[in-house]
N, C-alpha and C positions, 0 to 999 in steps of 0.2 A: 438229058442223060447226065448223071452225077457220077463225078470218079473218088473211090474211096483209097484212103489211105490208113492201113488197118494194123496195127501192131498188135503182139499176140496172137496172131490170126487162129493159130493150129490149133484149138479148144477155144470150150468158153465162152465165154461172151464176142470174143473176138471172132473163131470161126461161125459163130449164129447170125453176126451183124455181117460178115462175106455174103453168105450163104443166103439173106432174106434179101439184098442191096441185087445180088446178082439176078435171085429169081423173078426182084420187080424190072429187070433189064440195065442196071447200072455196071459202073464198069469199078474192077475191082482189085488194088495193089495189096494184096494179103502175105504181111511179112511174117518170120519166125524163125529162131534158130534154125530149125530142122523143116523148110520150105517142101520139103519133098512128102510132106506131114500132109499139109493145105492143098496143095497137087490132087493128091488120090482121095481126099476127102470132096473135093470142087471140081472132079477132072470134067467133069458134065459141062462146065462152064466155058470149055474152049475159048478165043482168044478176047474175051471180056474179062479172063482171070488173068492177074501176073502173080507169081507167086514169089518172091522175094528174098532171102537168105538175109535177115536182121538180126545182131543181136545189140539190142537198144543202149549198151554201155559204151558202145564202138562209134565215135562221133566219124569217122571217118566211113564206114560203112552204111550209117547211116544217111550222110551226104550223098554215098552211091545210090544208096536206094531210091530216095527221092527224084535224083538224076536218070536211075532207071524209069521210074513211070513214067514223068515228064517224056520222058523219050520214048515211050510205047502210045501212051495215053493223051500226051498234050499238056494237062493240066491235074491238078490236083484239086479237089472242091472241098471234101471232108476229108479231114484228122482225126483219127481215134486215138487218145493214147491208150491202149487197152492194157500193154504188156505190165506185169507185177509181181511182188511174189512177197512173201510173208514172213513172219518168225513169232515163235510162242513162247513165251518165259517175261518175265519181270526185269524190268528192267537192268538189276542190278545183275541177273542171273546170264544177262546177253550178252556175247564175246563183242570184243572190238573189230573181226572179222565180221561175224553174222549182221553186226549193226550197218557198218560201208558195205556191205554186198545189197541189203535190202534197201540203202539211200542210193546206190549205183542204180539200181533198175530202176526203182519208183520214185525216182528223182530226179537225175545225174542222165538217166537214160530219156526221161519224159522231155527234157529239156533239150539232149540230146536230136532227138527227131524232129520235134517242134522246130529247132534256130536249122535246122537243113531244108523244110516243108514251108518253113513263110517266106521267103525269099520267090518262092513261088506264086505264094497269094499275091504279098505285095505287089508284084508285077501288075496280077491279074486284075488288085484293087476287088478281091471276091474271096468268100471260104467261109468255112465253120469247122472249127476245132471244138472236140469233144474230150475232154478230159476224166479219164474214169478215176473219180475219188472213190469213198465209201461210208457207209454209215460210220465207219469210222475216221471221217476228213472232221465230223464236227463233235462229236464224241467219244474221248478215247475213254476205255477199258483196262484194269490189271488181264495183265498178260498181255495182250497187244498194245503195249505205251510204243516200241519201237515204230513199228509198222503203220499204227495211224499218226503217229509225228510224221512219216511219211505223207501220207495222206492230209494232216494240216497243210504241210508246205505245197503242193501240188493246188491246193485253194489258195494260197497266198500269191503262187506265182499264177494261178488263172485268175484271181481277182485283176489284179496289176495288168495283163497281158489285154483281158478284157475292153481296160479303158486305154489301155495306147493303141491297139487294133483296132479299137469301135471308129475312127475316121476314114481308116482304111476301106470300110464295108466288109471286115472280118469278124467276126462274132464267137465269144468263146461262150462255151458253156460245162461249168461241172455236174459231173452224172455223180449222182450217190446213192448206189446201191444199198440194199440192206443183204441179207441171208439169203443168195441164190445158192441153186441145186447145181451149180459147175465144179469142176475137177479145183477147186481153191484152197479147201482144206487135207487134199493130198499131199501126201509127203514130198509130190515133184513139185509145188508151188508153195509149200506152208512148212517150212522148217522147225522145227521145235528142238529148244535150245536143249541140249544134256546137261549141266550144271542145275543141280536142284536148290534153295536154298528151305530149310527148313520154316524159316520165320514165314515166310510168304505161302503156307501149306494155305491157307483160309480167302487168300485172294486169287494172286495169279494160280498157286496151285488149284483151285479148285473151277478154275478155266483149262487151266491143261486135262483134267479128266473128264469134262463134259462135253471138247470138240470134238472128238474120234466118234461120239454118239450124235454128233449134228450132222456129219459129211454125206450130203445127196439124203438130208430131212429135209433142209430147207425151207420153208414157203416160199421162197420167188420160184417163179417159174424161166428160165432162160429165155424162153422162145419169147413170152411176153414179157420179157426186160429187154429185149434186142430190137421186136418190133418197137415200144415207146423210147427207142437211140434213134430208131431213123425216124419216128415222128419228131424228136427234137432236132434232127439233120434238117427237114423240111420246116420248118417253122417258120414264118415270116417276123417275128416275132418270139426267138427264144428267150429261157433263163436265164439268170446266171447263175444258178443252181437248179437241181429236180433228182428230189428222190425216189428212185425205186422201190417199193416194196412195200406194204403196209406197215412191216417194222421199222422201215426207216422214215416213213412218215410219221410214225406216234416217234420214233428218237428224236425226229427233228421240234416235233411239238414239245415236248418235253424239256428241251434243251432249251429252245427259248423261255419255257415259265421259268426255268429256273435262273437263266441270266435276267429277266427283268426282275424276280424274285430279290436277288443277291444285288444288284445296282441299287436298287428302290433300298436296301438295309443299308449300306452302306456308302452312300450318295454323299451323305452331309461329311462324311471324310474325305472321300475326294474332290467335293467344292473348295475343301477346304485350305488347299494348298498351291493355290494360285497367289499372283501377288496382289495386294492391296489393290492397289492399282489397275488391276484387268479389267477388260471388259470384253466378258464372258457372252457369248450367243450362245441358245440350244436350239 
């Protein structure tokens, strides 16, 4: 029996990976600002549920939480980081507020949970941490440059974590979603900045008037992005990445031609600025 530890829980991919973890009998700490959310959506789940009161920026409440399951549960097996949130404008267009509120959650917070929840692995010497990136951790976009810089760094500190963890018997892996049908692109998770700037009508502007017509179009399906998290929770053998979604599969293809495209052009420049002397391995 696996005990999950679920941020975001109250929507989402978060309350879907509760909800499918509980129904295969697993046991289940599902946080959220508004814990009372997860309650009446899980109530069915009696005492295999705890339901949590997190809010992921709060290093110190987030130490309690983790101290809370431990103390109901015993142990901790999986990590999700789930919790996130968004902002839509150009970069130049983004307040200096809206930019630290969306590296506070999906960042500052992700990190946040993680340094309260490994102190527990470690112990245990066992775990899998799940890191929810996005089609945008490896390809950003006009109008979300803030949000998937976000998502860069969240790959940077899973890549790294990865390899210091992997002795331990803990194993990370980044989830990269494409375009699921969750509450994401609503205005309580996806902020959109008020500052317009004219010049940027043709890029990020013409992102800002084509989300409001995506929200719950989607092609991913949730149900089946939640089930292939816990197939990567059980994995004998995980990633260190896995994209969800057909469209983040063609982004992720894509993104590789075009980085070995652009190296392969540009190669003899940067061989080129070693010293004499080197001695270079590929």
């Amino acid at each position: 029996m696996t005990t999950w530890f679920i941020t975001g829980a109250s929507r989402g991919f978060g309350l879907e990976i509760a909800r499918q973890a509980l129904k295969r009998g697993d046991k289940v700490v599902a946080t959220a600002r508004k814990p009372e959310d997860v309650q009446d959506a899980l109530s069915e789940h009696g005492d295999s549920l705890l339901a949590v009161a997190l809010d992921v920026t709060d290093e110190a409440q987030a130490r309690e939480a983790a101290e809370a399951a431990v103390e109901r549960f015993g142990t901790i097996d999986v990590l999700v980081n789930n919790a996130g949130r968004g902002v839509l404008g150009a970069v130049e267009e983004t307040s200096d507020a809206a930019i630290r509120a969306v590296y506070d959650t999906n960042v500052f917070g992700l990190v946040n949970v993680t340094r309260a929840v490994l102190p527990v692995m470690r112990r245990q010497r066992s775990g899998r941490i799940l890191n929810l990136s996005s089609i945008g951790g490896f390809e950003s976009v006009a109008g979300f440059g803030v949000y998937c810089s976000t998502k860069f760094a969240v790959e940077g500190l899973s890549e790294a974590m990865r390899a210091e963890l992997a002795p331990l018997r803990i194993r990370v892996t980044i989830v990269e979603p494409g375009y699921f049908r969750t509450d994401f692109l609503d205005a309580t998770s996806l902020h959109t900045e008020g500052q317009v700037i004219s010049d940027y009508a043709e890029t990020a502007g013409v992102v800002r008037q084509v989300v409001p017509g995506l929200n719950h179009a989607q092609p991913g399906d949730p149900v089946k992005g939640a089930a292939a998290i816990l197939a990567l929770a059980d994995a004998a053998n995980p990633p260190l990445r896995a994209q969800l979604g057909s469209d983040s599969v063609a982004a992720m293809d894509r993104k590789i031609a075009e980085l070995r495209e652009e190296t392969d052009t540009w190669r003899e420049l940067g061989m080129s600025t070693d010293h004499d002397d080197a001695k270079v391995t590929i």
